[in-house]
C-alpha positions, -999 to +999 in steps of 0.1 A: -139-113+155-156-093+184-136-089+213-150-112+232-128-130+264-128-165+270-124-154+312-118-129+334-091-107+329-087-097+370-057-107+388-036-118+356+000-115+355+010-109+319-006-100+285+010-106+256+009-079+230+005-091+192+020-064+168+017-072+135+002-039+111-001-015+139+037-007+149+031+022+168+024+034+207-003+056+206-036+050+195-032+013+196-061-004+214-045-037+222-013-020+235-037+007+255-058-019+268-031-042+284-013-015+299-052-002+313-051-040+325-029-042+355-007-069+342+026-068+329+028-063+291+048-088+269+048-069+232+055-094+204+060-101+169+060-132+146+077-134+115+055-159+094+053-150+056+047-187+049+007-173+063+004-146+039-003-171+010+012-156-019+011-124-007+034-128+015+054-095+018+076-081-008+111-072-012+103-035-003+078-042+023+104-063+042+134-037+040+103-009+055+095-039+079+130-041+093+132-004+099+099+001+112+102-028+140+133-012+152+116+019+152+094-003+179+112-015+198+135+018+203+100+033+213+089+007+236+126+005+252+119+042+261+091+033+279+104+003+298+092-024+277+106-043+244+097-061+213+099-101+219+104-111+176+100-148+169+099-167+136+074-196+130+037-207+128+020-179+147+001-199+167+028-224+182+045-190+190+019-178+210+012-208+230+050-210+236+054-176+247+020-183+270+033-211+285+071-188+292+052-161+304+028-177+323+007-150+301-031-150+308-044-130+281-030-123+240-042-088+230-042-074+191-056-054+167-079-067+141-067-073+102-096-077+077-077-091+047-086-124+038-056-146+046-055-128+082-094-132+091-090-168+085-058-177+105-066-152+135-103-165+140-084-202+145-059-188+165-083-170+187-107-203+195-079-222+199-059-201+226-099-194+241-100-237+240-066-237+264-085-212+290-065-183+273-085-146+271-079-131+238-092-094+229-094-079+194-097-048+182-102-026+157-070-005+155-067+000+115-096+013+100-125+046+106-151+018+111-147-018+105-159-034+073-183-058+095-206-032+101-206-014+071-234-027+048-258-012+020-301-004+023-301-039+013-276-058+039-251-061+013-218-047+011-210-019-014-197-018-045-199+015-049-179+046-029-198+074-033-230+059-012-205+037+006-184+071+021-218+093+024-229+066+051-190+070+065-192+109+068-225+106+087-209+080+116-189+095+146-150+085+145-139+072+178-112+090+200-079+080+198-068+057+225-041+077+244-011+056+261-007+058+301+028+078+305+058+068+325+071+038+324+052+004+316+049-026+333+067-053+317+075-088+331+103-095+362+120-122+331+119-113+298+111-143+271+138-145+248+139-132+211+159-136+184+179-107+169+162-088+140+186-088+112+181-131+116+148-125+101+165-117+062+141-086+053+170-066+040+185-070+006+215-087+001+223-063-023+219-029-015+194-023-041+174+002-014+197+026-010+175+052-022+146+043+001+164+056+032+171+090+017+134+094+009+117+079+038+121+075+077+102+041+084+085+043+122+060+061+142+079+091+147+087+096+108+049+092+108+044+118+123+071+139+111+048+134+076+018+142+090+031+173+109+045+186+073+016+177+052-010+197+080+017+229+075+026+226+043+006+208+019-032+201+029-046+231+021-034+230-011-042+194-017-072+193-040-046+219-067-014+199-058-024+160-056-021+154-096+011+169-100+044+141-096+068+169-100+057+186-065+055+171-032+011+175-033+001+148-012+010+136+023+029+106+015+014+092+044+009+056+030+035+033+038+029+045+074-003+037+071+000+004+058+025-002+084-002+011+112+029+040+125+002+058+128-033+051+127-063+062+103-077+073+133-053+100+140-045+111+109-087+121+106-087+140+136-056+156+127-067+167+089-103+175+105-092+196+128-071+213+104-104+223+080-105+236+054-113+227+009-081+205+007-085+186+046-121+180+031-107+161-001-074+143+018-102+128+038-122+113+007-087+093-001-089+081+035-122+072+030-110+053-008-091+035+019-113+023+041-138+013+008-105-009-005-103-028+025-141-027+025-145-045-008-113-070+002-132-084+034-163-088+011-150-101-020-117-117-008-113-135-043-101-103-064-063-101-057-065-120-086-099-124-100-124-096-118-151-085-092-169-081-124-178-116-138-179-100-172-140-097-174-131-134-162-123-141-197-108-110-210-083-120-237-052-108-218-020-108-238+012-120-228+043-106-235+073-107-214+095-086-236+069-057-236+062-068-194+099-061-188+099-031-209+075-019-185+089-029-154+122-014-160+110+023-172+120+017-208+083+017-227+098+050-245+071+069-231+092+098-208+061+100-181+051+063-176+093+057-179+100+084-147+072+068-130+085+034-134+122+045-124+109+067-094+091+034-080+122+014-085+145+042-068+126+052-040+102+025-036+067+044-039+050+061-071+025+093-064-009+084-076-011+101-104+016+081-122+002+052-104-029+056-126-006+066-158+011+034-154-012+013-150-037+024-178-005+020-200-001-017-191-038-026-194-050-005-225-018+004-242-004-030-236-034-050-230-014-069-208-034-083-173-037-059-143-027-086-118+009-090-139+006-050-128-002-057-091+024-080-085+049-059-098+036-033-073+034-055-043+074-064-049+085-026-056+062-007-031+070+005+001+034+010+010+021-022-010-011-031+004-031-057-005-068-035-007-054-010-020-031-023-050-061-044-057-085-020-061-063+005-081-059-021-105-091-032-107-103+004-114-079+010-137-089-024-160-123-016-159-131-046-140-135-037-101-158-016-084-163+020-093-140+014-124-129+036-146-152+034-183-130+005-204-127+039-232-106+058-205-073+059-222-044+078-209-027+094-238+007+092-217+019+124-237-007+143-233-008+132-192+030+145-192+026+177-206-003+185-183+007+172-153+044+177-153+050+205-172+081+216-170+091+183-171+109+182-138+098+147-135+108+132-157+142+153-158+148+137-126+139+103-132+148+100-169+183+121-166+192+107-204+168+131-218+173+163-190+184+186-218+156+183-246+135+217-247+096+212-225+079+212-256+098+180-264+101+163-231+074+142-233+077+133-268+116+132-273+106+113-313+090+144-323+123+166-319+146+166-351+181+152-355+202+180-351+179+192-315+183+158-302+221+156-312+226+188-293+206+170-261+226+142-262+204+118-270+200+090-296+167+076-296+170+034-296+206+037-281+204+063-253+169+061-246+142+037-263+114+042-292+080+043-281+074+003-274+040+008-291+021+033-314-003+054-292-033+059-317-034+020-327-026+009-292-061+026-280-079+018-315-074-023-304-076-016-268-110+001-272-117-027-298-109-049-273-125-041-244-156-031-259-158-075-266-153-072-303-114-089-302-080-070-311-053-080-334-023-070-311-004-043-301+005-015-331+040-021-321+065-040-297+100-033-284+129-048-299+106-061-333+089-089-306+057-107-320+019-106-302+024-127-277-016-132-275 
């Protein structure tokens, strides 16, 4: 989708604005480039989840939604202008706000996940068919996935070559907002009030998000300015560690576009140094996710690799929900789980502790895993969940070797030490000595009687035996079959 216009843009009254994963002011090219225009600006957004297939977005997505297009439209208030939010089939949207606004032109920045590329390429002939001028850009990503390709034309599947190529283009400027007041039109369209849209709970399960997070460009920024003073140039020593704030917790405002990949590079770049150099590898993991999405747009739910299509997944929905709901008996993949739930996000290294306990321990499918996420995260985005899962199965590009096993003890002890972590998220087992923490059925009666806790009452058995669990996991996935799991909560049977 080049941006291409379908007529001159000279002499037109209004633009209209289309917001959709770019909620922010600066460094947004559509935004900049109908302000640059002349014309009034008309900013809009259009609740349709019924486009997003089934990943339409989940339950902590929406309530970060909400806040973040509030965020908005207080911003573009402040600068004279406001957020026109309408629910429906986007493109009947825009042609009615066209035809209100007398609107020559529909600006917005690109998406590159599958069910996006599709609808906006219709949407963009058909507004060009009508005499409309639609512009696209690329607001989300370094460079777009288009014109990234391999010595052979191909896309990669691979992220070391892929990033190399990355680190040797120029990253454009970032698009800098006229100030003052905007332009916006002499009537304003009408729009519908934001809590009529349903993205908050009806219960307030998220009560803990808005303690942790401020959703909108300016808590954006508030992140990056405290990751660039505090945290970056300690990044490559602090990143594994989930009982420290290591890394920049920057994602759901990505994933949101509150701020831009864009800035955040020049920001980190500028700041130099051993731990800018590895932050921007992760951006760079980014920009490979959505990469391998626009290319292989089949593997939110398939294997990229063909050899796993017929992997002998178990199921299991007592062991599932065990997992889900932080109580596998492991203390580190339990905090994890409970921190997610809580707050909404899950730092990376649990991410991968989780995950690999699900599809090795577990044996249970990785998209069972990524659905889970896409419901519970904050920053749940599509590329990215799917390629975390994928390299945690085995089964995606750059995977992780089918024999990497997370012993989920031996991951506690090293990367929460103390156990602060799980002390926090796991508050029934707070008193039990560090050298017990992480493996509460090790202690004897009377230690865990003095703790408090009663192991199957307070706080669960291990759900399965560790040693057997990776024994028929490796068995497994090495293509030579597994007879179940060692062991399963509550005395269920192999589900398989």
């Amino acid at each position: 989708m080049d941006a291409k216009s379908s007529k001159a843009g000279a002499g037109r009254e209004s633009v209209l604005v289309w917001f959709r994963e770019d909620l922010r002011l600066q460094d947004n090219p559509a935004l900049a480039h109908a302000v640059e225009s002349g014309a009034s600006v008309v900013p809009v957004f259009v609740w349709a989840p019924q486009e997003e297939g089934e990943w339409a977005p989940g339950a902590a997505s929406r309530w970060w939604l909400h806040h973040s297009l509030a965020a908005l439209d207080g911003g573009l208030q402040a600068r004279g202008l406001r957020l026109i939010v309408r629910e429906g089939a986007s493109l009947a949207v825009l042609r009615a706000l066209v035809k209100e606004t007398g609107a020559a032109a529909v600006f917005w920045n690109r998406r590159y996940d599958p069910s996006a590329v599709a609808r906006d390429t219709g949407i963009k002939r058909a507004l060009m068919d009508e005499g409309v001028e639609v512009r696209s850009f690329n607001g989300t990503l370094l460079h777009a996935p288009t014109g990234v390709v391999n010595q052979s034309g191909g896309p990669y599947r691979v992220f070391t070559p892929f990033w190399r190529q990355l680190e040797s283009r120029p990253v454009r400027e970032e698009t800098v907002l006229a100030e003052g007041v905007l332009r916006g039109p002499d009537r304003w369209p009408e729009s519908v009030a934001l809590g009529t849209l349903g993205l908050l709970p009806d219960k307030n399960w998220a009560e803990g998000f808005a303690k942790e997070w401020e959703p909108g460009e300016r808590g954006a920024q508030a992140a990056l300015e405290h990751f660039l003073a505090a945290t970056v140039q300690k990044y490559g020593e602090g990143r594994d560690r989930p009982d420290r704030r290591g890394t920049s917790r920057l994602s759901p405002h990505l994933h949101f576009g509150e701020i831009s990949a864009v800035q955040v590079y020049h920001a980190v770049k500028a700041n130099g140094g051993p731990g800018a150099a590895r932050y921007l590898s992760e951006i760079g993991w980014r920009e490979f996710a959505q990469h391998l999405l626009f290319h292989f747009p089949r593997t939110p739910t398939e294997p990229l690799r063909d050899e796993f299509a017929r992997f002998p997944w178990r199921r299991d929905e007592v062991a599932l929900r065990c997992w889900c709901r932080g109580r596998t008996g492991y203390p580190i993949v339990d905090a994890a789980m409970r921190e997610l739930w809580q707050t909404g996000w899950m730092h990376n290294r649990a991410r991968m502790i989780v995950a690999s306990f699900l599809v090795k321990h577990l044996r249970i499918s990785w998209v069972e895993g990524a659905r889970w996420f896409w419901d519970t995260l904050v920053d749940a985005d599509l590329a990215n969940n799917t390629l975390g899962w994928q390299w945690s199965a085995g089964c995606g590009a750059d995977a992780a070797p089918y024999f990497r096993i997370f012993n989920p003890v031996l991951q506690g002890r090293k990367f929460d030490p103390d156990g602060a972590y799980v002390r926090r998220f796991v508050p029934e087992l707070a008193r039990l000595p560090v050298r017990f923490i992480h493996a509460p059925w090790e202690a004897s009666a009377s230690l865990l009687a003095a703790a408090g806790v009663r192991l199957g009452v307070d706080y669960p058995q291990p759900c399965v035996d560790h040693a057997q669990a990776r024994a028929e996991a490796l068995a497994a996935f090495a293509g030579r079959g597994a007879t179940g799991p060692a062991r399963v909560a509550n005395g269920a049977e192999d589900g398989a």
